[in-house]
C-alpha positions in Angstrom: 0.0 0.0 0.0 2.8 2.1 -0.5 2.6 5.2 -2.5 -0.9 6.3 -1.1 -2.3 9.5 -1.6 -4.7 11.1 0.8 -7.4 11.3 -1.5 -7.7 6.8 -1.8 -10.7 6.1 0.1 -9.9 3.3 2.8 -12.4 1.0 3.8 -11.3 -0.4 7.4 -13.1 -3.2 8.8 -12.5 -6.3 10.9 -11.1 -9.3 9.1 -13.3 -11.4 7.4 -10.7 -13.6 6.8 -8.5 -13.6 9.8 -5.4 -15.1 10.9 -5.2 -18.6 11.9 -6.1 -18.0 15.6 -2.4 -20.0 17.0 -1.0 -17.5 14.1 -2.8 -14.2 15.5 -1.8 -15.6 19.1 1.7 -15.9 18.5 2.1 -12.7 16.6 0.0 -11.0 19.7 2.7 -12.4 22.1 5.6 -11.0 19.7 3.9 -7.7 19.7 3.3 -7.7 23.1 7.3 -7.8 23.7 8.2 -4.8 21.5 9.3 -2.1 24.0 8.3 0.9 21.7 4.8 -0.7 20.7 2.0 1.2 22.5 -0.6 -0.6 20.6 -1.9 -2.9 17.5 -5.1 -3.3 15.3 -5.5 -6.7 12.9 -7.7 -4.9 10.4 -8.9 -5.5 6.6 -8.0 -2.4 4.8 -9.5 -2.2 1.2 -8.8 0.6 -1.5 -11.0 0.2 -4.1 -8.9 2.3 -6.5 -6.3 0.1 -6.1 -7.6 -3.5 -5.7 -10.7 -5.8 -5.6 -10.0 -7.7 -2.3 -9.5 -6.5 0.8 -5.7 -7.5 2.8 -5.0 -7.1 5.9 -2.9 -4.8 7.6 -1.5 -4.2 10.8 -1.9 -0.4 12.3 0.6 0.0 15.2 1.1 2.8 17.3 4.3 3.7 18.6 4.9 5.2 22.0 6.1 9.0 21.4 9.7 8.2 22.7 10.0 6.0 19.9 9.1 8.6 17.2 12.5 9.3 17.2 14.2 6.3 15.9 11.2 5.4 14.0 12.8 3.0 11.5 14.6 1.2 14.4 10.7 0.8 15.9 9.1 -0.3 13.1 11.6 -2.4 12.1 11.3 -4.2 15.3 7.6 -4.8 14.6 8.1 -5.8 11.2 10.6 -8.5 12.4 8.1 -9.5 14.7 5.6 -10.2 12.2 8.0 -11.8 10.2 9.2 -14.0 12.8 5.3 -15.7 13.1 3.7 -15.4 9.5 4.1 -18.4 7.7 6.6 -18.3 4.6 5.5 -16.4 1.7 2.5 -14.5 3.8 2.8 -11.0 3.9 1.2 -8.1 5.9 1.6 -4.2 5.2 2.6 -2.7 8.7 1.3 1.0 9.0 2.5 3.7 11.5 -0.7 5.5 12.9 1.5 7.9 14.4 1.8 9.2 10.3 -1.9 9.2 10.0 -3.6 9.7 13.1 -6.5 10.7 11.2 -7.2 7.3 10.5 -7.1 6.1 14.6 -11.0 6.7 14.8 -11.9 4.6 11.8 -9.3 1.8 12.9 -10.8 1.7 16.2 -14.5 1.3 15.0 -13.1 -1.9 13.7 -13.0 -3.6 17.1 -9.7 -5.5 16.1 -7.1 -4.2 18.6 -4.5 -7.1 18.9 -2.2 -6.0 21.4 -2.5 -3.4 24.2 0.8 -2.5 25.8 0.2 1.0 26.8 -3.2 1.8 27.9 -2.7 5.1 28.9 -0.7 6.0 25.5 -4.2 4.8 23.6 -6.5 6.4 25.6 -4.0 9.9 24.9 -4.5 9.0 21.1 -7.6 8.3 21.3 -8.8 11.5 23.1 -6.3 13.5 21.2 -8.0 12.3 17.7 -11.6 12.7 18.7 -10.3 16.6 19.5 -8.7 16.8 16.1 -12.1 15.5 14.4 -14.0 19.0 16.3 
């Protein structure tokens, strides 16, 4: 999904087809032990300008201290994912610190995975909801 524009509608919605559930598991456990991870949504992310099925897509959101070595971060969380998803299965990781815009949307989905900072979602939550005034 790289090389989006902000005019591509996204349609975010909770898997229809989700992971294996010992798949989705394991890859909440390795998200759960990724220091700068605050939180984590599983979603189905369709753009219909750009494809006919929905994929899925994993919406993270880093803790603000790790905003500043962002690649070091995500890389983390990509390795993570990479570590658990079978051979040839792929999943677009997204920053919602880059679009926080989108944290409303992703959170009517009712997917969150993994939850290591409450009090950092609840901020981005209340801090989105402000923005959308």
């Amino acid at each position: 999904m790289s090389g989006m524009h902000r005019q591509d509608v996204l349609h975010i919605s909770r898997p229809e087809r989700p992971l294996d559930p010992q798949i989705q598991a394991q890859l909440a456990e390795e998200l759960a032990r990724c220091p700068d991870l605050a939180f984590a949504h599983l979603v189905q992310v369709l753009v219909p300008a750009r494809q006919e099925r929905p994929e899925l897509a994993l919406f993270v959101w880093l803790r603000p201290s790790a905003l500043r070595s962002l690649r070091f971060a995500l890389n983390l969380v990509s390795e993570a994912v990479a570590r658990v998803l079978p051979e040839g299965d792929f999943l677009d990781v997204l920053v919602l610190n880059s679009a926080p815009e989108l944290l409303d949307q992703v959170e009517r989905a009712r997917s969150l995975l993994v939850e290591n900072d409450p009090e950092e979602r609840a901020r981005a939550m209340s801090a989105a909801a402000a923005d959308e005034r």
